[in-house]
N, C-alpha and C positions, 0 to 999 in steps of 0.2 A: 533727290536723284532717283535713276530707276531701281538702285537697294530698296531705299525708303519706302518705293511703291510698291515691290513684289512682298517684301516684308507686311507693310500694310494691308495690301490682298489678303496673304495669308490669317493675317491675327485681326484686322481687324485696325480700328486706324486709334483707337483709347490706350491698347496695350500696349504699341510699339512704341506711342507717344511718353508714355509713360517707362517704359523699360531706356527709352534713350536718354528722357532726363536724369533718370537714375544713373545711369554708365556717364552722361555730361559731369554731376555733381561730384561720382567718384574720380574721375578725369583731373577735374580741380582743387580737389581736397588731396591728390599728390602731388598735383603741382606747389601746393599749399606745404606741405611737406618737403618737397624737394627743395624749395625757394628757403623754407628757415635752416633746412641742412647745409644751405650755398650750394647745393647742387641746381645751377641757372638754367641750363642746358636739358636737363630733364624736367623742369621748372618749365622752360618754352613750348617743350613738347607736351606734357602732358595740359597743360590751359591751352594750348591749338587744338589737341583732344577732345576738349571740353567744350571749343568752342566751334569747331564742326558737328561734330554729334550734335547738337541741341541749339542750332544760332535760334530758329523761333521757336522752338519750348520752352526755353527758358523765359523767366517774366525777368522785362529789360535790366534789371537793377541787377538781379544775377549774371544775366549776360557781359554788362557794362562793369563786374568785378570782376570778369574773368580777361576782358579787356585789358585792364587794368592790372591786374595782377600779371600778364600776358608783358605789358608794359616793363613793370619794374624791371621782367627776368630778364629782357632785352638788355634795359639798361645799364644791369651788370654785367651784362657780356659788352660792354660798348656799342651796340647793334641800337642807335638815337634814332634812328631813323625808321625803325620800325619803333621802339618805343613811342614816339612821335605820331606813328600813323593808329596805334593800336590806345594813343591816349586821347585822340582825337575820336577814336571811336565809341572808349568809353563813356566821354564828356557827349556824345550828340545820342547816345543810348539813355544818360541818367544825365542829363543838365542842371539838375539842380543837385547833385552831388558833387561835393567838391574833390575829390581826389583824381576823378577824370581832367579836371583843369589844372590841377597838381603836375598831373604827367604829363599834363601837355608842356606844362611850363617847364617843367625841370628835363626836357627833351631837349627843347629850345634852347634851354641854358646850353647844354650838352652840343651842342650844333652850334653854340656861339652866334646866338641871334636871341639877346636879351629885350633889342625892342619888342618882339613878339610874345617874350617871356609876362614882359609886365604886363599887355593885355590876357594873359591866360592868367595871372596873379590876382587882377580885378576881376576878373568872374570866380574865380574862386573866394575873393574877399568879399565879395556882392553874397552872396550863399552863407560864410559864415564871417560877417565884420567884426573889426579888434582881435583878432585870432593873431597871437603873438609870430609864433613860428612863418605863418602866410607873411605876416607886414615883416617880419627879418629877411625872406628870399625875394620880396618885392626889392627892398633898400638894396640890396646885392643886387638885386638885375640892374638897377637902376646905376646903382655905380659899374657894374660891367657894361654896361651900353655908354657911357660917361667914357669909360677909357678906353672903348675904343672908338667914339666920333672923336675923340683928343690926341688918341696917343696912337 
């Protein structure tokens, strides 16, 4: 944006780069902080922080944990919906990481739309196979999509 640019101007375009992923990283490390104190809500705010400041400084894998982590805080607010849209982001930032397909799945659970669960449960299984806990929340989606085409 034109910050970015007058900033740049001024310093130079290494410095500013580098100062912002600095302020990104600190952004998310309170979020990081906020999220194991249960504080969600400062948790959201600070990884949105983190995730303005630095969408392309940061190298995607970071990006796509602050997605992701951005995710969870959602989650516990019940806000599935951005959870959802923010683990969809992490998953197309680091696709072969499985926690962005995580969120995505466990969004959709949340939204009560487990068909969709189970295809976000095999990409995550494809990434790490036999992984106990992923095949436990696959068996769960798969009997909540079971009881509700039945029941």
């Amino acid at each position: 944006d034109s910050s970015d640019a007058a900033l740049d101007a001024h310093l130079g375009p290494e410095p500013v780069a580098a100062l912002l992923a600095v302020a990104a990283r600190a952004a998310k490390a309170r979020g990081d902080a906020a999220f194991r104190a249960k504080r969600h809500l400062d948790a959201l705010a600070a990884y949105s922080c983190a995730i303005r400041l630095a969408p392309h400084r940061l190298d995607p894998r970071k990006l796509a944990a602050a997605y992701s982590n951005r995710a969870a805080a959602a989650a516990a607010l019940d806000a599935h919906h951005d959870a959802l849209a923010d683990g969809f982001a992490a998953a197309a930032l680091a696709p072969d990481w499985v926690k962005g397909h995580v969120r995505v799945a466990t969004a959709l659970r949340a939204l009560a739309k487990p068909r969709d669960a189970i295809e976000a449960y095999f990409n995550a299984l494809r990434l790490l196979p036999g992984d106990l806990d992923l095949n436990t929340a696959l068996c769960d989606a798969v009997e909540e999509n079971r009881a509700l085409r039945t029941g």
